[in-house]
N, C-alpha and C positions, 0 to 999 in steps of 0.2 A: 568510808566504810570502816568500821573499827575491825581489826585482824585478833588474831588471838595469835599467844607468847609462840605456840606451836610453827601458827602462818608464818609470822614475821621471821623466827630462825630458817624455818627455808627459803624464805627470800633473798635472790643475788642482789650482792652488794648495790649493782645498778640499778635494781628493783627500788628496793629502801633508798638511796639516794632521789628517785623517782616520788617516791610517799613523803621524805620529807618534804620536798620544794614544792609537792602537791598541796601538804598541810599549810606551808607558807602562805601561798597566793591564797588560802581561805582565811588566815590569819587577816593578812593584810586586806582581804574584800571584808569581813567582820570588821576592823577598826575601821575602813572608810564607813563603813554606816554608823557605827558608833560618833563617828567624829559628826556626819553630817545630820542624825538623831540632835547631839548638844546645841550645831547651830539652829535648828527650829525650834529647841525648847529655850536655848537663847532670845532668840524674835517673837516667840511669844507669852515668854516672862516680860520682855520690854513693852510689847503692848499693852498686855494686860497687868502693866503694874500698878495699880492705881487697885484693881480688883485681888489682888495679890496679896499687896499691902492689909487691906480692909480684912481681910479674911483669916490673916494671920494675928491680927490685932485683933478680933473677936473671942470670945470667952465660950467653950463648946458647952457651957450647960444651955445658953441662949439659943443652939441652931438648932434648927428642924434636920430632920435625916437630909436633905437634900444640901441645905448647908455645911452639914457635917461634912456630908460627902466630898463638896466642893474645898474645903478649909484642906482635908487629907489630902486632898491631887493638888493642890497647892502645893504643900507644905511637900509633898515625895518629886514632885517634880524642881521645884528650888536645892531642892538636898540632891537632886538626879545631877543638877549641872554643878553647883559647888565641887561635890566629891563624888565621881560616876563611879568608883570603887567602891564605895561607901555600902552602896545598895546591893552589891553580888555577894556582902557578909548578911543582909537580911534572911 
């Protein structure tokens, strides 16, 4: 729950001490998904590399919208696992 600058000054120390280590453990359950998001887009860049490949070597005035489509979720999901930072400046 986000507090306002008012809330948080009247908060005892032990309060806030409290919200921090709160914030942590969402911290830290946010990066385990994050982490375990890369290993599935990991394992299914290895399967589908072969489809991957193809699609990234294709020339987008030749696809149909559905290829198109297919070429972009490629192409954002390889850029997702390279640089997972990359994408929170989009």
């Amino acid at each position: 729950m986000q507090r306002t600058k008012e809330q948080l000054q009247e908060m005892t120390h032990d309060e806030l001490v409290a919200r921090v280590l709160e914030m942590q453990d969402i911290l830290k359950e946010g990066l385990a998904v994050r982490d375990q998001l890369h290993v599935i887009l990991n394992n299914l860049l290895l399967v589908k590399a072969n489809e991957v490949e193809r699609y990234a070597e294709l020339d987008q005035d030749g696809l149909d919208e559905d290829g198109l489509e297919l070429k972009r979720a490629w192409a954002l999901a390889r850029r997702a696992v390279s640089n997972p930072y990359g994408l929170t400046k989009l």
